[in-house]
VOSEVO-445772 format. One record per residue (C-alpha): residue number from 1; residue in three letters; x, y, z. Coordinates in Angstrom, 2 decimals, padded with zeros to 5 digits. Each point is the difference from the previous one (the first is absolute). Layout:
<pts>
{pt NUM 'ALA' {X Y Z}}
...
</pts>
This chain:
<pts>
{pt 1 'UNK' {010.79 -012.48 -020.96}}
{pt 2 'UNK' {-000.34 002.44 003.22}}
{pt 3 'UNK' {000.52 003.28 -001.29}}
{pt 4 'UNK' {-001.61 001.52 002.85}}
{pt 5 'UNK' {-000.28 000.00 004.22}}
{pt 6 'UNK' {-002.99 001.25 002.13}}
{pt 7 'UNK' {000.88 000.80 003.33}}
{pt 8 'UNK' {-003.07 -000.34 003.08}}
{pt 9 'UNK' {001.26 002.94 002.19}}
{pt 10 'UNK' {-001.18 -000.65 003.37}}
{pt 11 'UNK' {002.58 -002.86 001.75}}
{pt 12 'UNK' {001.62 -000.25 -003.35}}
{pt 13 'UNK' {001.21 003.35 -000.18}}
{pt 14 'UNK' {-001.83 001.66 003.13}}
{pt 15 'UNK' {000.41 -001.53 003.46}}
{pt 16 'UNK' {-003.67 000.21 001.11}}
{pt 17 'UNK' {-000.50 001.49 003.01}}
{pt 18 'UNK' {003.99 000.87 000.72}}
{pt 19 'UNK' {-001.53 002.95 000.43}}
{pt 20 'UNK' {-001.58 -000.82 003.49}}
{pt 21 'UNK' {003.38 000.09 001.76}}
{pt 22 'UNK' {000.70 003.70 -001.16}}
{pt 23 'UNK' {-003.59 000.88 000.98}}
{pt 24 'UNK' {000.58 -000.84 003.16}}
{pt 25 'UNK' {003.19 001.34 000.90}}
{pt 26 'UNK' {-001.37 003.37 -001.03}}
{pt 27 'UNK' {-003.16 -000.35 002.56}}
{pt 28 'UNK' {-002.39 -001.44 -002.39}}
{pt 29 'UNK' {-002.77 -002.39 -000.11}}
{pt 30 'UNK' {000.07 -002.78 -002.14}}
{pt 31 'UNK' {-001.55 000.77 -003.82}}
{pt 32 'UNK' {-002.94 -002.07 001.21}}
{pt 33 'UNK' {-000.70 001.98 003.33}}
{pt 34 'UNK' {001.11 003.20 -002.18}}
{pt 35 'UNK' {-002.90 -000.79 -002.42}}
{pt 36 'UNK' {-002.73 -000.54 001.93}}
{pt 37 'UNK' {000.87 003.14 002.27}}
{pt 38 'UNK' {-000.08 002.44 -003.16}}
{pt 39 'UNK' {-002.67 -001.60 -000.83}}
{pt 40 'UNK' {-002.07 000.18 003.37}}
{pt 41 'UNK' {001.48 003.82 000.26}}
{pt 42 'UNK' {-000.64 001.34 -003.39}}
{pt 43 'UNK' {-003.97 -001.91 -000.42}}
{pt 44 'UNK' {-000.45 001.19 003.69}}
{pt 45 'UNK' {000.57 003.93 -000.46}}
{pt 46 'UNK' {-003.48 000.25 -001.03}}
{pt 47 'UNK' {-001.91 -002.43 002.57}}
{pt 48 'UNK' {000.90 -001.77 002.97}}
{pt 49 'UNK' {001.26 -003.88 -001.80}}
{pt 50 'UNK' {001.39 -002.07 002.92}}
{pt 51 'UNK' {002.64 -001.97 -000.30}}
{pt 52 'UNK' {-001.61 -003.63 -000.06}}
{pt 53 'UNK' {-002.04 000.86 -002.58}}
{pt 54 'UNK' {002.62 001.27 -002.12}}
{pt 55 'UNK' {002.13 -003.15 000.72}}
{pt 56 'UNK' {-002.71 -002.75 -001.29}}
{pt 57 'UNK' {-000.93 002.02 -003.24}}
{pt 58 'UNK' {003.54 000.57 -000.81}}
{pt 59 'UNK' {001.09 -004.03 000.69}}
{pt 60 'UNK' {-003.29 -000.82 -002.17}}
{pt 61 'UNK' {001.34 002.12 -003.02}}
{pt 62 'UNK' {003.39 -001.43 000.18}}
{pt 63 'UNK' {-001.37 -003.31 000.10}}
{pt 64 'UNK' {-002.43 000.91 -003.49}}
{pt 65 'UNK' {003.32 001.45 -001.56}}
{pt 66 'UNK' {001.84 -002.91 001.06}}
{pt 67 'UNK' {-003.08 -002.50 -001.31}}
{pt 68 'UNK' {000.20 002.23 -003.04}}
{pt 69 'UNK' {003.93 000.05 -000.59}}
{pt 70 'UNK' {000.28 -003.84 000.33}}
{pt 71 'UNK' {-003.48 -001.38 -002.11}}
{pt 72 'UNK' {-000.88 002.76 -002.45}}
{pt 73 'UNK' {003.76 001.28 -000.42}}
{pt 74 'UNK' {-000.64 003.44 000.41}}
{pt 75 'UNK' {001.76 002.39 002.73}}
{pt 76 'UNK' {-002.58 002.79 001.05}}
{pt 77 'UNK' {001.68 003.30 -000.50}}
{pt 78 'UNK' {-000.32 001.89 003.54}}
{pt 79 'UNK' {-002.25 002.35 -000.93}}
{pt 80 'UNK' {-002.19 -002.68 -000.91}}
{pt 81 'UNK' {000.52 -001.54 003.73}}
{pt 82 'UNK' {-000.72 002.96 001.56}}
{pt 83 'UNK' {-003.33 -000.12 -001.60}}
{pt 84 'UNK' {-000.66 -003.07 001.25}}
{pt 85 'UNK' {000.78 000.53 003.48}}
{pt 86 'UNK' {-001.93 003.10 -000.19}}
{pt 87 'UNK' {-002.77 -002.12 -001.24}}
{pt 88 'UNK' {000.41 -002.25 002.69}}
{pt 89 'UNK' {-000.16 002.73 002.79}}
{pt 90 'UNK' {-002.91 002.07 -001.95}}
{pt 91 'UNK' {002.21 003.28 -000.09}}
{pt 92 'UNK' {001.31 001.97 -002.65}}
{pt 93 'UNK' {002.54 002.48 000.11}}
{pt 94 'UNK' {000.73 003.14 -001.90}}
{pt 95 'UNK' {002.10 000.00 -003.09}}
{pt 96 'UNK' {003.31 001.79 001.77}}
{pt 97 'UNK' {-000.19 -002.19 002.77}}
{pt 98 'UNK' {-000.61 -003.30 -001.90}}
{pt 99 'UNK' {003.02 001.11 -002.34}}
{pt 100 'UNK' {001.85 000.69 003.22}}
{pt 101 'UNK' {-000.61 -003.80 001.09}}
{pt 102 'UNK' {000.68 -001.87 -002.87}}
{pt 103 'UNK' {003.54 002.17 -000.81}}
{pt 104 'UNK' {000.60 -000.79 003.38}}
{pt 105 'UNK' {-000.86 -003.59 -000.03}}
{pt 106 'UNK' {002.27 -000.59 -003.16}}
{pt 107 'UNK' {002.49 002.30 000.70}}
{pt 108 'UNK' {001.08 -002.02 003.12}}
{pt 109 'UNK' {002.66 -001.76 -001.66}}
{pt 110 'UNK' {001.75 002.51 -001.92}}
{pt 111 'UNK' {000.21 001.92 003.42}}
{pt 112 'UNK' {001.64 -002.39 002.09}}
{pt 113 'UNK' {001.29 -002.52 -002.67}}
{pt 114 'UNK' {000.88 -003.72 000.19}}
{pt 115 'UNK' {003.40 -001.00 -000.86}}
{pt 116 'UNK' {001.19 -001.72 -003.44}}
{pt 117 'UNK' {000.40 -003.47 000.46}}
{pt 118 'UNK' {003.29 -000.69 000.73}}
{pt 119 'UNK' {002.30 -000.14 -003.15}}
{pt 120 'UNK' {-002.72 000.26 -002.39}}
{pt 121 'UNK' {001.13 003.91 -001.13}}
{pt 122 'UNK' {003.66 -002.05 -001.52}}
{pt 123 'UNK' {-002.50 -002.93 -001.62}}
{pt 124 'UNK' {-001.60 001.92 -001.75}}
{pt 125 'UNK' {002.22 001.82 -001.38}}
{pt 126 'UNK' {001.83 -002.74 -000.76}}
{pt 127 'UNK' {-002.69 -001.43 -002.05}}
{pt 128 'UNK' {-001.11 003.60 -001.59}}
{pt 129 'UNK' {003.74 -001.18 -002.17}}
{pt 130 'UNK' {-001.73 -002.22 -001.82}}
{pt 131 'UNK' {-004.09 -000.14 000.21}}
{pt 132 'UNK' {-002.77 002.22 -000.14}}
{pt 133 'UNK' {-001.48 000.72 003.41}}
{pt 134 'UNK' {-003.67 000.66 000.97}}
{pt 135 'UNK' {-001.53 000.67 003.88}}
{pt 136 'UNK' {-003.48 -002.77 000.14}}
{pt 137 'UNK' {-001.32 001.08 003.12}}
{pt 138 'UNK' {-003.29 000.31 002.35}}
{pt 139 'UNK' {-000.48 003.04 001.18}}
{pt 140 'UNK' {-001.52 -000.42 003.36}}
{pt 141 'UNK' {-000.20 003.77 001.86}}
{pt 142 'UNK' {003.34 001.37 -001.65}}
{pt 143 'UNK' {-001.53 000.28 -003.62}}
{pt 144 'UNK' {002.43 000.50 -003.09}}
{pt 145 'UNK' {001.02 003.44 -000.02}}
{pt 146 'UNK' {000.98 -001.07 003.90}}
{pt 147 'UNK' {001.70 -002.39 -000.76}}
{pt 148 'UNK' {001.85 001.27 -002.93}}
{pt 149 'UNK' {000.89 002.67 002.34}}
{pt 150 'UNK' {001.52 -002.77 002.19}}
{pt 151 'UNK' {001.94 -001.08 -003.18}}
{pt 152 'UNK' {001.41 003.31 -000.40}}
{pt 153 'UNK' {000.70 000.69 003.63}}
{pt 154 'UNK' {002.11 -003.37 -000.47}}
{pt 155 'UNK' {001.86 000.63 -003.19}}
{pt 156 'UNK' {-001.79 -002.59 -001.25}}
{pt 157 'UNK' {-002.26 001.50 -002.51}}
{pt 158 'UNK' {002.36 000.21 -002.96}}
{pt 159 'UNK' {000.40 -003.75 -000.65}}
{pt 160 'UNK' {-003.53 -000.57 -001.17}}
{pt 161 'UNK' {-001.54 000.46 -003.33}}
{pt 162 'UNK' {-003.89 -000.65 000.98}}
{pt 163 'UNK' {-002.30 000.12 003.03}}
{pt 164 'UNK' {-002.88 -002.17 000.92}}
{pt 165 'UNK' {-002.20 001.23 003.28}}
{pt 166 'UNK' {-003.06 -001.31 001.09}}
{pt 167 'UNK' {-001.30 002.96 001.02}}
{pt 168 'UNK' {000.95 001.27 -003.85}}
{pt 169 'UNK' {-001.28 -003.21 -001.90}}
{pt 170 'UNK' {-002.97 -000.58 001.57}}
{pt 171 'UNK' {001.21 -003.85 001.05}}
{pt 172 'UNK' {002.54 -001.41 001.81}}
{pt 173 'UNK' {001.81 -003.01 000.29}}
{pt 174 'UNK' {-000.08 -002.38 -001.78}}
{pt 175 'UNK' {-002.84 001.41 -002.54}}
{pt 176 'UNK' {001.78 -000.09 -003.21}}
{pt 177 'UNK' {-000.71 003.72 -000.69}}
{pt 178 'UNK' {002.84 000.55 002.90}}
{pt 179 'UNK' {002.47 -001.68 -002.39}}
{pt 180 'UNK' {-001.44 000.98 -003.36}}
{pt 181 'UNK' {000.73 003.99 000.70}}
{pt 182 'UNK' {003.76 -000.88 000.59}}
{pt 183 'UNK' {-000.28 -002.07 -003.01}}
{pt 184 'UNK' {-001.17 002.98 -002.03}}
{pt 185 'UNK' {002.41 002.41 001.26}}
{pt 186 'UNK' {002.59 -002.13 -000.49}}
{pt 187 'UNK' {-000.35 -001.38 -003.30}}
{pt 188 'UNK' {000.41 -003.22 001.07}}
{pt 189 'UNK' {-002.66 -003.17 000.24}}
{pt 190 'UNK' {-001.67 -000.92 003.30}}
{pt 191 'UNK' {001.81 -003.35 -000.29}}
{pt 192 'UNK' {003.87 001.44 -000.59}}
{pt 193 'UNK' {-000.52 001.44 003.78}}
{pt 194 'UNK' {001.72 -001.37 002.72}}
{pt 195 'UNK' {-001.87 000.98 003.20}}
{pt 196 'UNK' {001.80 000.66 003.78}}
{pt 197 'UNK' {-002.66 -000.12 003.43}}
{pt 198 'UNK' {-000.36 -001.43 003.13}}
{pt 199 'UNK' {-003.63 -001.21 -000.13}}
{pt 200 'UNK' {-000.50 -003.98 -001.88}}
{pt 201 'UNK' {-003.68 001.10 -000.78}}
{pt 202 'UNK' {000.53 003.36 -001.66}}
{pt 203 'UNK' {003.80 000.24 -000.86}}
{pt 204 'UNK' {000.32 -003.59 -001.08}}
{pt 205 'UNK' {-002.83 -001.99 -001.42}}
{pt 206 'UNK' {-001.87 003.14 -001.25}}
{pt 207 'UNK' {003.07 000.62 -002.64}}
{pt 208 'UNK' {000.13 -004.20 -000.36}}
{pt 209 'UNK' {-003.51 000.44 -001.49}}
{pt 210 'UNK' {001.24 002.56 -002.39}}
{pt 211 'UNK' {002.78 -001.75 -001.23}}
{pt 212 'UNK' {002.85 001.98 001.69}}
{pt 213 'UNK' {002.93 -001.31 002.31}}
{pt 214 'UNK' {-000.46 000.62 003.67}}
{pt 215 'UNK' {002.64 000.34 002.44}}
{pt 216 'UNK' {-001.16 000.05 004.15}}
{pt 217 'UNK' {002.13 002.11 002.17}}
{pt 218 'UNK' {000.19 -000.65 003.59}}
{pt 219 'UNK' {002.61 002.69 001.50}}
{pt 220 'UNK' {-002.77 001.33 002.33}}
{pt 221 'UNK' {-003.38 -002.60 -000.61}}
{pt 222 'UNK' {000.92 -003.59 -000.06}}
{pt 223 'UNK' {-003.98 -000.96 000.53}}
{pt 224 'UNK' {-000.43 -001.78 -003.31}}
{pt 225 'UNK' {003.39 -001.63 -000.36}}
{pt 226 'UNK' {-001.42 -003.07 000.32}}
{pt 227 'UNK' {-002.37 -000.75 -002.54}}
{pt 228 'UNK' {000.82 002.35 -002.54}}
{pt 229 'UNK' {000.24 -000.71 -003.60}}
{pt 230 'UNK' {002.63 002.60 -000.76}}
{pt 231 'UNK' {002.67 000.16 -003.04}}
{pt 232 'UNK' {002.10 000.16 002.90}}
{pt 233 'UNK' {000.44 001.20 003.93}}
{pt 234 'UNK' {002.42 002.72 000.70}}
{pt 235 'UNK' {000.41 001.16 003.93}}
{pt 236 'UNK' {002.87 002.77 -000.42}}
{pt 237 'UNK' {-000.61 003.09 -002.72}}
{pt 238 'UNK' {004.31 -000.86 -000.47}}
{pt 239 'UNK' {-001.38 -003.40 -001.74}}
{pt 240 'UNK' {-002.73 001.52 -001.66}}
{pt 241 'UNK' {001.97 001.11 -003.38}}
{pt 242 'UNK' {001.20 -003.48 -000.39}}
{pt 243 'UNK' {-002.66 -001.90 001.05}}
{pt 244 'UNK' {-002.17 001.90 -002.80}}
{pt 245 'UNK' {002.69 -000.62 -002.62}}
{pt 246 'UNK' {000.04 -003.74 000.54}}
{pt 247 'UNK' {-003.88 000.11 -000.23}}
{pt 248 'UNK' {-000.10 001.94 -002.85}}
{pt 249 'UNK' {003.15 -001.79 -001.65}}
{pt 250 'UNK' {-002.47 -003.59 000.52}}
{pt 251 'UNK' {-002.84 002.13 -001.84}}
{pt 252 'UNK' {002.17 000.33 -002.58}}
{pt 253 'UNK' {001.43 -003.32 -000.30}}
{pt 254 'UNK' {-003.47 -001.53 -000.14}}
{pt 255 'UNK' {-001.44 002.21 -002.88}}
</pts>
């Protein structure tokens, strides 16, 4: 019996990178470009760094944390990437102006926020009526107390009962300890959970293998569509309510 739904927030209940369309129309670079600039300008106050060299070691430590992420299931926190790219450029950096780049660096998205996906604020209210709600989700450079910021900012925060960040746990998707914290909070088992994301790998067969339900939803990432093993596909939040009910209702009906 689902007693419970998990919600993935970024193109579940964040459009990623929506945010690149208000950067822009207020004269900004891109969060990528923006990164690597603070970066360069903030590590280069104290010796000349030039800008190629800043470039390669910051692609090589988003391609570790993105090595790390997928195969060990663990999201770097960003203080923990700015060592690394420090390490790769053999600099260090004062403590006020290392805090200075990491609040920066995960700050980003609180500043200039992505949108909600569209009518995912009425879903899940919708389904607050009848389940106990939880937020599963990677933190990747917003970390939780970002993005329950974002939540509140939103109106969002209210509807859910338990929090699960990477950044928090010490895991992310689809480690079981993700899952198992929500549990907890909740009071429920891993396996009466009913989980909502966009990604097949970490949204849909991680919660499989833990004996939850799994629903994929494509509003704004349609990538794994086609070979998913999902509960179920939903592509508009308006369907999402029902589609979980008729999930959860087969749940029932085969216990």
């Amino acid at each position: 019996m689902v007693k419970a739904i998990t919600f993935d927030l970024w193109d579940t209940v964040i459009h990623d990178d929506s945010d690149e369309q208000k950067r822009s129309a207020q004269g900004l670079a891109s969060k990528r470009e923006t990164r690597r600039a603070l970066a360069h300008e903030i590590i280069g106050r104290h010796s000349p760094l030039d800008a190629h060299s800043l470039r390669v070691a910051y692609d090589t430590m988003e391609a570790a944390f993105n090595h790390v992420w997928h195969d060990q299931h663990i999201t770097w926190t960003v203080d923990e990437r700015v060592t690394v790219l420090l390490a790769g450029l053999g600099r260090t950096l004062p403590d006020a102006d290392r805090s200075e780049l990491v609040r920066s660096l995960e700050e980003m998205e609180v500043t200039v926020t992505p949108n909600p996906v569209e009518g995912i604020a009425e879903a899940i209210a919708a389904l607050a009526d009848s389940y106990k709600l939880a937020v599963v989700s990677d933190a990747i450079y917003s970390p939780g107390r970002c993005l329950r910021q974002w939540l509140e900012m939103h109106d969002l925060i209210q509807h859910f009962d338990a929090f699960a960040f990477s950044d928090e746990i010490g895991h992310s998707k689809p480690h079981r300890d993700m899952f198992a914290s929500v549990a907890a909070q909740l009071g429920v088992q891993i396996e009466e959970m009913l989980h909502i994301g966009d990604r097949d790998h970490n949204d849909i067969k991680g919660p499989h293998a833990l004996g939850m339900k799994a629903v994929l939803f494509t509003a704004t990432r349609d990538r794994d569509k086609a070979h998913t093993s999902a509960d179920a596909v939903c592509e508009r939040a308006a369907e999402l309510p029902e589609v979980v009910r008729r999930v959860a209702g087969a749940s029932q009906a085969h216990s």
